[in-house]
C-alpha positions, 0 to 999 in steps of 0.5 A, spaced: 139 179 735 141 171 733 147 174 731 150 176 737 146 171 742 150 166 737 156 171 738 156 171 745 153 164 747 160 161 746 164 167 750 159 166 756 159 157 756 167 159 757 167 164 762 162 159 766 166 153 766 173 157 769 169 161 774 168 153 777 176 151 776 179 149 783 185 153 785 192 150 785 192 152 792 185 148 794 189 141 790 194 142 795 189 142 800 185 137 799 191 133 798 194 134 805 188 132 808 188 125 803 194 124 805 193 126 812 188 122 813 191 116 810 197 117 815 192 117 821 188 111 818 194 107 817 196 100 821 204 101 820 209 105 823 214 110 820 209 110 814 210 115 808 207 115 802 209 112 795 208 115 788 202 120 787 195 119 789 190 115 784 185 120 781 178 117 781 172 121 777 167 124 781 162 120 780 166 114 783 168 120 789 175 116 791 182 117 791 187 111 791 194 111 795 200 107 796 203 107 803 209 104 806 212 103 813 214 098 818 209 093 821 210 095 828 207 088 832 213 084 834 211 078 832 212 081 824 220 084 827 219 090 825 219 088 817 216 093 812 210 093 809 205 097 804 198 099 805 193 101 800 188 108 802 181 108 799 180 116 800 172 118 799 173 125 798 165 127 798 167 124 807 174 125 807 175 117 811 180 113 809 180 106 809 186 101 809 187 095 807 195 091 806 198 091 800 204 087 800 202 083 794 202 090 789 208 091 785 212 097 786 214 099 779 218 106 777 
């Protein structure tokens, strides 16, 4: 009896583990809400996103993402900007701040 509890004990901890995987299509979809969010929240026109988002751990519960656009108040004369989203996952709200001083590296 201990031999195929301990035979099927590994099997049944696998099985588990990748019946709770995200699909590809849920990733895709939580991104475009992220990404959306981000875009809605943003203070910049014509804004787009830089790069790929910053995956936090669940514990953290956020996602980082690097926005670009143009600052649309006259006195800034239309010049480009960077704003960097903080996204909590958990509440699907974005929050912004400026990110001129961060360096784009490709």
């Amino acid at each position: 009896m201990k031999r195929i509890i301990g035979a099927l004990l590994p099997t049944l901890l696998l099985s588990s583990t990748l019946a709770h995987a995200s699909s590809e299509e849920a990733w895709q979809k939580s991104r475009e809400v992220m990404v959306q969010a981000c875009i809605n929240a943003s203070h910049l026109s014509k804004v787009k996103v830089l790069g790929e988002p910053i995956e936090y751990d669940d514990n953290t519960g956020y996602s980082a993402l690097l926005l670009e656009g143009r600052y649309p108040q006259q006195h800034m004369k239309n010049r480009r900007g960077r704003e960097l989203c903080l996204f909590q996952r958990s509440s699907g709200r974005a929050n912004i701040s400026e990110a001129d001083k961060l360096r784009w590296v490709k």
